[in-house]
MARVOBA-704421 format. One record per residue: residue number from 0; residue in three letters; x, y, z of N, C-alpha, C, O in turn. Coordinates in nm, 3 decimals. Layout:
REC   pos   code       n.u       n.v       n.w      ca.u      ca.v      ca.w       c.u       c.v       c.w       o.u       o.v       o.w
REC   NUM    ALA         X         Y         Z         X         Y         Z         X         Y         Z         X         Y         Z
...
***
This chain:
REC   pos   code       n.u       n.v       n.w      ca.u      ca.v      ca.w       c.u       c.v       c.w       o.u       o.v       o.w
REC     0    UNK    -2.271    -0.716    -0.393    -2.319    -0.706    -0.257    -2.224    -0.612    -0.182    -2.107    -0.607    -0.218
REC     1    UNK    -2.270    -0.535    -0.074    -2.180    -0.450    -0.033    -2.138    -0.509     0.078    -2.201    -0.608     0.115
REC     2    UNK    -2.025    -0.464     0.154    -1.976    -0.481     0.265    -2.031    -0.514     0.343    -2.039    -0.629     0.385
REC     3    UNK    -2.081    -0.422     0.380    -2.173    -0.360     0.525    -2.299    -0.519     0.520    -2.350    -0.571     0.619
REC     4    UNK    -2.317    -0.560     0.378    -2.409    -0.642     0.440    -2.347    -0.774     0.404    -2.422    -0.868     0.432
REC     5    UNK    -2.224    -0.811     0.348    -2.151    -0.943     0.382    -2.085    -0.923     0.520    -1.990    -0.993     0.554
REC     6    UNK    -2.122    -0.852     0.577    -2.023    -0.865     0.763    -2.120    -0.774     0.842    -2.080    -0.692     0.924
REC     7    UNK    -2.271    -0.798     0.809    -2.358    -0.805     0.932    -2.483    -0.884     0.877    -2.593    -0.854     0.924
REC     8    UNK    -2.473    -0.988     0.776    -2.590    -1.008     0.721    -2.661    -0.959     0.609    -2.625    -0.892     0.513
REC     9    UNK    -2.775    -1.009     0.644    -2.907    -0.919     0.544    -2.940    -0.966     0.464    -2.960    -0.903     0.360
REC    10    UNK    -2.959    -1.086     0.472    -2.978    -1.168     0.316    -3.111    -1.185     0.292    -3.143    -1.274     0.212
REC    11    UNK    -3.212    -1.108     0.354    -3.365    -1.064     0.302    -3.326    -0.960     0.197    -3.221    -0.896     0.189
REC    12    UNK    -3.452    -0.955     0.106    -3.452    -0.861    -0.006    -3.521    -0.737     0.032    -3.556    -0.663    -0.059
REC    13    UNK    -3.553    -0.695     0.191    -3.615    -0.578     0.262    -3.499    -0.468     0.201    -3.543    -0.369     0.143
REC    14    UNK    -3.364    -0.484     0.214    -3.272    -0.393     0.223    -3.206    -0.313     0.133    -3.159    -0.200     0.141
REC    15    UNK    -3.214    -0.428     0.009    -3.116    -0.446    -0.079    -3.169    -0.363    -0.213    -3.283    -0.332    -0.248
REC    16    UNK    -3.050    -0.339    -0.271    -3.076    -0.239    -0.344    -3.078    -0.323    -0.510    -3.028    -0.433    -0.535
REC    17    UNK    -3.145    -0.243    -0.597    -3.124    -0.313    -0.714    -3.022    -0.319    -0.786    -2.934    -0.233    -0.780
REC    18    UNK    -3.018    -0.451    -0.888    -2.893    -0.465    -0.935    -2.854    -0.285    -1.006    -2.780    -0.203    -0.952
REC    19    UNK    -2.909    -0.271    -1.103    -2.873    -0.168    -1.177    -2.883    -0.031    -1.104    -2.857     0.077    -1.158
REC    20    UNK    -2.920    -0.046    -0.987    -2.911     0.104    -0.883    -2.960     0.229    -0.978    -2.889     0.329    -0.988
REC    21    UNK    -3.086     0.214    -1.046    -3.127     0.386    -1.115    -3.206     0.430    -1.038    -3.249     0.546    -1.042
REC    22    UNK    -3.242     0.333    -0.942    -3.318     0.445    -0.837    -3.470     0.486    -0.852    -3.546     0.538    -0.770
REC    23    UNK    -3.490     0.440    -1.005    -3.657     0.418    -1.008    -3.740     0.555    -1.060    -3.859     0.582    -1.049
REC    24    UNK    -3.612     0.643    -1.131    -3.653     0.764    -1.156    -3.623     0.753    -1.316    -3.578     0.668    -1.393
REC    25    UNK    -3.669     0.872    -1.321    -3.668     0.849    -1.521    -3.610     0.973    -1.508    -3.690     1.067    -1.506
REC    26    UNK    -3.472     1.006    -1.497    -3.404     1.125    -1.535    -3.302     1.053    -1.639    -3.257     0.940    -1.619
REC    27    UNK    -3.281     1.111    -1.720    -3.233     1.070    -1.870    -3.018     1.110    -1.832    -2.957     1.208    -1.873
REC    28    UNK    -2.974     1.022    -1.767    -2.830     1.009    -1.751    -2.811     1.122    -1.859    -2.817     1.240    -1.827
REC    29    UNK    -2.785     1.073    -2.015    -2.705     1.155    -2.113    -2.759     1.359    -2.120    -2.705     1.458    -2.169
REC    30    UNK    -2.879     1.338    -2.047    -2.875     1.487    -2.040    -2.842     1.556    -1.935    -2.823     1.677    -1.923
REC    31    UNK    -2.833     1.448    -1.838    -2.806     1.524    -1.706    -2.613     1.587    -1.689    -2.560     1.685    -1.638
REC    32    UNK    -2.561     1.452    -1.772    -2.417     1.462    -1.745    -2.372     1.574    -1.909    -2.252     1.587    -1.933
REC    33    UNK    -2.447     1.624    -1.977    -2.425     1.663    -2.106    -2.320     1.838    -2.053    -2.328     1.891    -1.942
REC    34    UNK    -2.273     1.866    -2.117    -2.218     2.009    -2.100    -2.316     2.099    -2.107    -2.415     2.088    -2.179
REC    35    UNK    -2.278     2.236    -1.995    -2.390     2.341    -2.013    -2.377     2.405    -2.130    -2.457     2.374    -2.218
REC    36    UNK    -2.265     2.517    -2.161    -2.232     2.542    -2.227    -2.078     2.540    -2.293    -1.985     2.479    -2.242
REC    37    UNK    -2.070     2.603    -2.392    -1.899     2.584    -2.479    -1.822     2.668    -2.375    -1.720     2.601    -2.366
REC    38    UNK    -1.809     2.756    -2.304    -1.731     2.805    -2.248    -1.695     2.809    -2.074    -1.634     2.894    -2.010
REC    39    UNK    -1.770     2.663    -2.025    -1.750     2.644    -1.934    -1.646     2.552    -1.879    -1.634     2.445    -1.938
REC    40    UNK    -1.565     2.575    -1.771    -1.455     2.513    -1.799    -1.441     2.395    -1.741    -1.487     2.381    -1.628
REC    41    UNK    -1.387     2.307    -1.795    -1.334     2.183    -1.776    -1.182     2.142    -1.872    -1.111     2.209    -1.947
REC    42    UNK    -1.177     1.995    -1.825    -0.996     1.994    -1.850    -0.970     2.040    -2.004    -0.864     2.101    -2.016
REC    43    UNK    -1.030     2.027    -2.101    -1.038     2.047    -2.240    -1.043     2.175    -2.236    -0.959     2.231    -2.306
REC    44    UNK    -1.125     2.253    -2.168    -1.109     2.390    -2.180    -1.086     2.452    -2.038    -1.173     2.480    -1.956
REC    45    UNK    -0.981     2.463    -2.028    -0.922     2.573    -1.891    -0.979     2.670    -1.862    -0.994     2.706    -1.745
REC    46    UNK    -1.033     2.744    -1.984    -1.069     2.925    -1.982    -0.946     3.012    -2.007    -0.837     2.970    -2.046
REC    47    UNK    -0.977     3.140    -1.979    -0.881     3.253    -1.986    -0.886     3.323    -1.862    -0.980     3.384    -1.811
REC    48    UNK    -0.753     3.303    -1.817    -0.672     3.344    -1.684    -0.566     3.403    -1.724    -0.456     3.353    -1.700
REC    49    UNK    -0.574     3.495    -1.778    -0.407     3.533    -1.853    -0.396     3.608    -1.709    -0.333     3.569    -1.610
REC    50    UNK    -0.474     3.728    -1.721    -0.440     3.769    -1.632    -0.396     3.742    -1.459    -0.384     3.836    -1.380
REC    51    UNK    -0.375     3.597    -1.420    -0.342     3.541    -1.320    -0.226     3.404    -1.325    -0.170     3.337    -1.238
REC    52    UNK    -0.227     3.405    -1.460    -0.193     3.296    -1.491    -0.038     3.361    -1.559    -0.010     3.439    -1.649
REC    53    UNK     0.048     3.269    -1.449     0.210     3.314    -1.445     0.277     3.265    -1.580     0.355     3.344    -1.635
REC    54    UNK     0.257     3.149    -1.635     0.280     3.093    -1.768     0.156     3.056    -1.872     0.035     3.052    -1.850
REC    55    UNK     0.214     3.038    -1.965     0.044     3.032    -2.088     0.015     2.846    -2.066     0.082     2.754    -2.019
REC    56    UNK    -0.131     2.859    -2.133    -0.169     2.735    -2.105    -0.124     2.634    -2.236    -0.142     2.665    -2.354
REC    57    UNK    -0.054     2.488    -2.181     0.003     2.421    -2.319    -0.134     2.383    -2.379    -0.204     2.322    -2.298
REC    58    UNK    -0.181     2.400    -2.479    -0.330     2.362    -2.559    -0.316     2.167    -2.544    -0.394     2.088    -2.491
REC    59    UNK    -0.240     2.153    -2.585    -0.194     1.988    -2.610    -0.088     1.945    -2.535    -0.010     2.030    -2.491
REC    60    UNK    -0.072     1.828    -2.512     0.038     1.706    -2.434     0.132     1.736    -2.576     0.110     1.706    -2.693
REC    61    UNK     0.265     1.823    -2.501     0.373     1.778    -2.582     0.476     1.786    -2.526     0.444     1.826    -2.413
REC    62    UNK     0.660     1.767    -2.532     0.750     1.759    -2.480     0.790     1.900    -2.507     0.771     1.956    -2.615
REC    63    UNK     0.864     1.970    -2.371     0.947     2.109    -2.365     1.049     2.076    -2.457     1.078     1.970    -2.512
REC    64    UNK     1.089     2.170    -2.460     1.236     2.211    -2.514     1.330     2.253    -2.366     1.285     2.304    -2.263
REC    65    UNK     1.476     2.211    -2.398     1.537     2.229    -2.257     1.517     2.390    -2.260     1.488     2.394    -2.140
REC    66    UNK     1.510     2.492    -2.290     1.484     2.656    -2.251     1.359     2.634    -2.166     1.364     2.649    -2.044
REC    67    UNK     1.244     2.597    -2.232     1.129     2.606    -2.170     1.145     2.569    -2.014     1.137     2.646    -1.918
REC    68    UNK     1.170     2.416    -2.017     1.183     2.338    -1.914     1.253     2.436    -1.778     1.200     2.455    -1.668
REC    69    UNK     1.387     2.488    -1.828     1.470     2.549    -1.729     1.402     2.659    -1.682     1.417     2.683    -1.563
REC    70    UNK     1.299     2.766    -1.775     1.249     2.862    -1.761     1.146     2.795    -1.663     1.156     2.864    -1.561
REC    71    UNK     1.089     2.737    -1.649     0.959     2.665    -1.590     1.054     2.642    -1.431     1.030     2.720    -1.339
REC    72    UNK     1.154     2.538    -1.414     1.216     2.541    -1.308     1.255     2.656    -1.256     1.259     2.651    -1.134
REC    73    UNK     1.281     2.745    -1.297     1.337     2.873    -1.263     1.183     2.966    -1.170     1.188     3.034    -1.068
REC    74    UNK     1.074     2.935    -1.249     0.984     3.020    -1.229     0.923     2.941    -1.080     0.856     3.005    -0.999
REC    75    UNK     0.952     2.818    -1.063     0.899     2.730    -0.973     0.997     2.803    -0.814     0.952     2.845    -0.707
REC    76    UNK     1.168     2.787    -0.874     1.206     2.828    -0.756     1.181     2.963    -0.705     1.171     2.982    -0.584
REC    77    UNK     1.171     3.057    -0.790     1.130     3.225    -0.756     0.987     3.187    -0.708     0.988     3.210    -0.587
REC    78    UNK     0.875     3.144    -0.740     0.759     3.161    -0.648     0.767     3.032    -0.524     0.678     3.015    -0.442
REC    79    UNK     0.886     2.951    -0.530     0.837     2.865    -0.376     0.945     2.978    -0.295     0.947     2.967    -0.173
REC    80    UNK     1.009     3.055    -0.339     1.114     3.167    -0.264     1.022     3.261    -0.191     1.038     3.292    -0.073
REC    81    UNK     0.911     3.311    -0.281     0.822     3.378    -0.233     0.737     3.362    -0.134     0.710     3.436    -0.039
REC    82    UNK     0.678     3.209    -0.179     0.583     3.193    -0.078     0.664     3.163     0.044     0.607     3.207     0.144
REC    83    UNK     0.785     3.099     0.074     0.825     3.140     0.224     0.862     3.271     0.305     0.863     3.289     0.427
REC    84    UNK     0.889     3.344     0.213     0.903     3.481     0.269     0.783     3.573     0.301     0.791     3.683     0.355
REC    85    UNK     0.692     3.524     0.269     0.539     3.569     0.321     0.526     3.533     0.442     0.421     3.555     0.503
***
C-alpha cells in the first residue's frame, strides 16, 4: 500500500492499483529491457574515447600497482590545478 493512501485513506478499490502493477498491457518486459546492439554503451562496455580519455580504460576490477596509483594521483592533481585556473 502506498503512503499517500495509508495517511489520507482510500480503502475503496476505486483507486488502487494492482498487486503486480503491469498495467494491463502485453508488452513483453524481456524484450523491452533486452540490449539494442553490441556496441552500445553501458558499464560492461564503456566504448572508445581514447581520444578524450586522459587514462586507458581498466577492462576488469583489479588492484594498481604503487607506480600506477601515484601516476593516477599525480594526474588528478595536474587536472584539479587546471580546472581552477580556468
Amino acid at each position: 500500500m502506498s503512503l499517500q493512501l495509508r495517511l489520507f485513506g482510500g480503502n475503496s478499490d476505486a483507486g488502487k492499483l494492482t498487486a503486480s502493477n503491469d498495467g494491463g498491457h502485453a508488452i513483453d518486459k524481456s524484450k523491452v529491457l533486452a540490449s539494442t546492439d553490441a556496441s552500445v554503451i553501458t558499464p560492461l562496455n564503456p566504448g572508445n574515447f581514447s581520444s578524450i580519455r586522459s587514462v586507458p580504460v581498466v577492462p576488469a576490477p583489479r588492484y594498481f600497482t604503487k607506480e600506477e596509483a601515484d601516476a593516477m594521483k599525480d594526474l588528478a592533481k595536474e587536472k584539479n590545478r587546471r580546472c581552477k585556473t580556468v
